[in-house]
C-alpha positions as CSV (number, residue, x, y, z in Angstrom):
1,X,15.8,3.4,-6.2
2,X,13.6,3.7,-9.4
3,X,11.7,0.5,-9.7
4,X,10.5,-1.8,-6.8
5,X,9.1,-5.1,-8.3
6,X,7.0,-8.2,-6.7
7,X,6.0,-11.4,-8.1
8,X,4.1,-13.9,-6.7
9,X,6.0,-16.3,-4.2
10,X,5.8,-19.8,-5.7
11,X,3.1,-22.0,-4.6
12,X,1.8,-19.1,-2.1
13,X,-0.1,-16.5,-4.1
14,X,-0.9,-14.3,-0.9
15,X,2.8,-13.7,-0.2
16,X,5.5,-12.1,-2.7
17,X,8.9,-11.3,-3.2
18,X,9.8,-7.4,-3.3
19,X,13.2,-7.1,-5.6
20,X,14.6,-3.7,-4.4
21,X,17.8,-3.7,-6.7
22,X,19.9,-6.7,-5.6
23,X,17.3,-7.0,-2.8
24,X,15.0,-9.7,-2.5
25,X,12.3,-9.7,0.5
26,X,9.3,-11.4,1.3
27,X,6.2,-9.8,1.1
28,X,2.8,-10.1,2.2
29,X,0.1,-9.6,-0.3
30,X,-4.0,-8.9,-1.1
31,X,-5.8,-12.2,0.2
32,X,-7.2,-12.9,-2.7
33,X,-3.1,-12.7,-4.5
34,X,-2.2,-10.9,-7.5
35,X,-5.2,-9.5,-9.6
36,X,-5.7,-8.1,-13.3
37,X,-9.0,-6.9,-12.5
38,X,-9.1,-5.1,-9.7
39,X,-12.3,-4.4,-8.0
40,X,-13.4,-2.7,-4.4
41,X,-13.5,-5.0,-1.7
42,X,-12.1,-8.3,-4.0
43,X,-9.2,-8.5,-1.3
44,X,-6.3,-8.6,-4.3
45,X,-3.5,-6.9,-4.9
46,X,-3.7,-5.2,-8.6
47,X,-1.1,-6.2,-11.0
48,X,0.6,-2.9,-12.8
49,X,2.8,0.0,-12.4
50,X,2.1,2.4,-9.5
51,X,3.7,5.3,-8.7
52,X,5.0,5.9,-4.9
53,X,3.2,9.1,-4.2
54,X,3.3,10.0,-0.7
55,X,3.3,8.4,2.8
56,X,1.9,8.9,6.5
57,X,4.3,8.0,9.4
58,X,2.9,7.5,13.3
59,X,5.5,9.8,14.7
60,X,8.5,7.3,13.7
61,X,10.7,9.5,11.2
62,X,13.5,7.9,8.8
63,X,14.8,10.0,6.1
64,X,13.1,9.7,2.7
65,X,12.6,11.9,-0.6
66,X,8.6,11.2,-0.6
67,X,6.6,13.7,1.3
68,X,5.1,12.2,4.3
69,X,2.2,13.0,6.8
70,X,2.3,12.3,10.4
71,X,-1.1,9.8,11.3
72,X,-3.6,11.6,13.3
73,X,-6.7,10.4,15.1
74,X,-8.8,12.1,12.6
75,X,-7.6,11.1,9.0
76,X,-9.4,8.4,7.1
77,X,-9.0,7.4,3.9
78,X,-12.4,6.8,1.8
79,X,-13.2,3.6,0.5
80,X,-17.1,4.1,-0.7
81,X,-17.3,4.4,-4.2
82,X,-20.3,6.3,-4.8
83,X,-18.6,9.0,-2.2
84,X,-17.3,12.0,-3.8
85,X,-14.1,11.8,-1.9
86,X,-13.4,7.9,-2.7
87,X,-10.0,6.8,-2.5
88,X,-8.9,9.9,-1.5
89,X,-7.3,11.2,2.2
90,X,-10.4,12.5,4.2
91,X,-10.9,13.6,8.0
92,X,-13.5,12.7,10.9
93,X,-16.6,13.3,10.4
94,X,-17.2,10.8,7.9
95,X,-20.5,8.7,7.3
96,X,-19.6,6.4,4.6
97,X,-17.3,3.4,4.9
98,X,-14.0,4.1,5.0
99,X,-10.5,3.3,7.0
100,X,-8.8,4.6,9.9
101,X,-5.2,5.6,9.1
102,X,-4.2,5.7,12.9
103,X,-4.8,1.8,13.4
104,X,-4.4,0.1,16.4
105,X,-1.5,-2.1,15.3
106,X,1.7,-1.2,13.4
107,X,0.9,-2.0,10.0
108,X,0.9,2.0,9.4
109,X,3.7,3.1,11.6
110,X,4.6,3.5,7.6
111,X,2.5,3.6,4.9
112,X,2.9,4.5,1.3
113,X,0.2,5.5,-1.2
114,X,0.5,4.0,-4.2
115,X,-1.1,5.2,-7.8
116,X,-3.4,2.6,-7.9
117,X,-6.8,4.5,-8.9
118,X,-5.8,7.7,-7.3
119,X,-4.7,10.1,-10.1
120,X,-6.7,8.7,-12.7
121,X,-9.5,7.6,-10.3
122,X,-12.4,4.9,-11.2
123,X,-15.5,4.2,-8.8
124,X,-15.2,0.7,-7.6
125,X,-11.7,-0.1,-9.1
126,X,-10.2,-0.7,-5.6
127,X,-9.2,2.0,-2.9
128,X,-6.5,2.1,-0.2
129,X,-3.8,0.3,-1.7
130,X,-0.9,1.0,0.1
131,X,2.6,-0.6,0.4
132,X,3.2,-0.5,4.5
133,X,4.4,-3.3,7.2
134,X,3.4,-6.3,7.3
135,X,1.6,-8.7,9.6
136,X,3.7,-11.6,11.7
137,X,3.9,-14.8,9.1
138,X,3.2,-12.2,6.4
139,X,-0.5,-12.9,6.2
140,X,-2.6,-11.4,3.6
141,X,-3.7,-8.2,2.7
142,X,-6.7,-6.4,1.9
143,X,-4.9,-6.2,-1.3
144,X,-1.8,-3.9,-0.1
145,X,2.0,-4.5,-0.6
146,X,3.7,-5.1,2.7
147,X,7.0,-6.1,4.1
148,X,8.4,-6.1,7.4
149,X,9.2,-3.5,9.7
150,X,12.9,-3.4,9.4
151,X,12.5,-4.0,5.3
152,X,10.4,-0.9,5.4
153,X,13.0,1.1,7.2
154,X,15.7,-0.4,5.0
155,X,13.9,1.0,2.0
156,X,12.4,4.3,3.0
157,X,15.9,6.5,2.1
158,X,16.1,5.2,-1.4
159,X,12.6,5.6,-2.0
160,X,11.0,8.8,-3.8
161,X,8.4,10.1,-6.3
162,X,10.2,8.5,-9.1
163,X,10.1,5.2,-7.9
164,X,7.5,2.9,-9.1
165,X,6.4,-0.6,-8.0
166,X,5.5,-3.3,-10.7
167,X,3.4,-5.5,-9.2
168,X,3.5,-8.5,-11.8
169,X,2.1,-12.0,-12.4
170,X,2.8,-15.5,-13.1
């Protein structure tokens, strides 16, 4: 599968609909709905084309093509811009704000990294966006893409390096 793409969910801007090929699934996304200008912290989900670049698992496997990490206790991912590891995979120590990949609900038991900001990195142009599962009554995101559980294991096979989610507007 080479192209994921979401739109906003009529008359709900914080939820989306993911069309995965003939697929259509709801989606949950950033709180503050589908951005143009993305900013750290502004709790929306950047509009664009991002690459599916890799993904951590909590010890649940399903086959996929993208390379994936098993969650530890230790990895963070940094979401302080003036850091010199922001947006980027980091371990424990760490003294500047940032989140914990090993969470205490399931929203990570798979979570993809998108290319939002990562190869071509910008301080303060948003961090952590991730397409991983979603909440119960798909509530909002910090500005992620997520679906649920069994969506997320639906998709996972088909998905690989190639395949790019366009995140669109209205």
């Amino acid at each position: 599968m080479n192209t994921l793409v979401v739109r906003p969910k009529p008359g709900h801007p914080q939820q989306g609909i993911l069309q995965a090929g003939p697929l259509r699934l709801s989606a949950a996304l950033g709180r503050s709905g589908i951005v143009t200008r993305k900013r750290e912290g502004d709790g929306g989900t950047p509009r664009g084309q991002m690459r599916l670049l890799s993904g951590f698992h909590r010890g649940k496997t399903v086959a996929t093509s993208l390379p994936m990490r098993r969650i530890t206790a230790n990895l963070l991912w940094c979401d302080a811009p003036a850091h010199p590891a922001y947006n980027r995979l980091v371990r424990l120590p760490l003294a500047v704000s940032h989140e914990r990949l090993l969470r205490q609900d399931d929203l990570y038991d798979f979570c993809l990294v998108m290319d939002w900001n990562v190869n071509r990195r910008q301080r303060g142009c948003g961090s952590a966006i991730f397409f991983h599962q979603a909440r119960p009554g798909y509530r909002p995101t910090e500005g992620c893409v997520a679906v649920a559980p069994r969506d997320m294991r639906r998709l996972l096979p088909h998905l690989s390096r190639r395949t790019v989610m366009k995140v669109m507007g209205l």
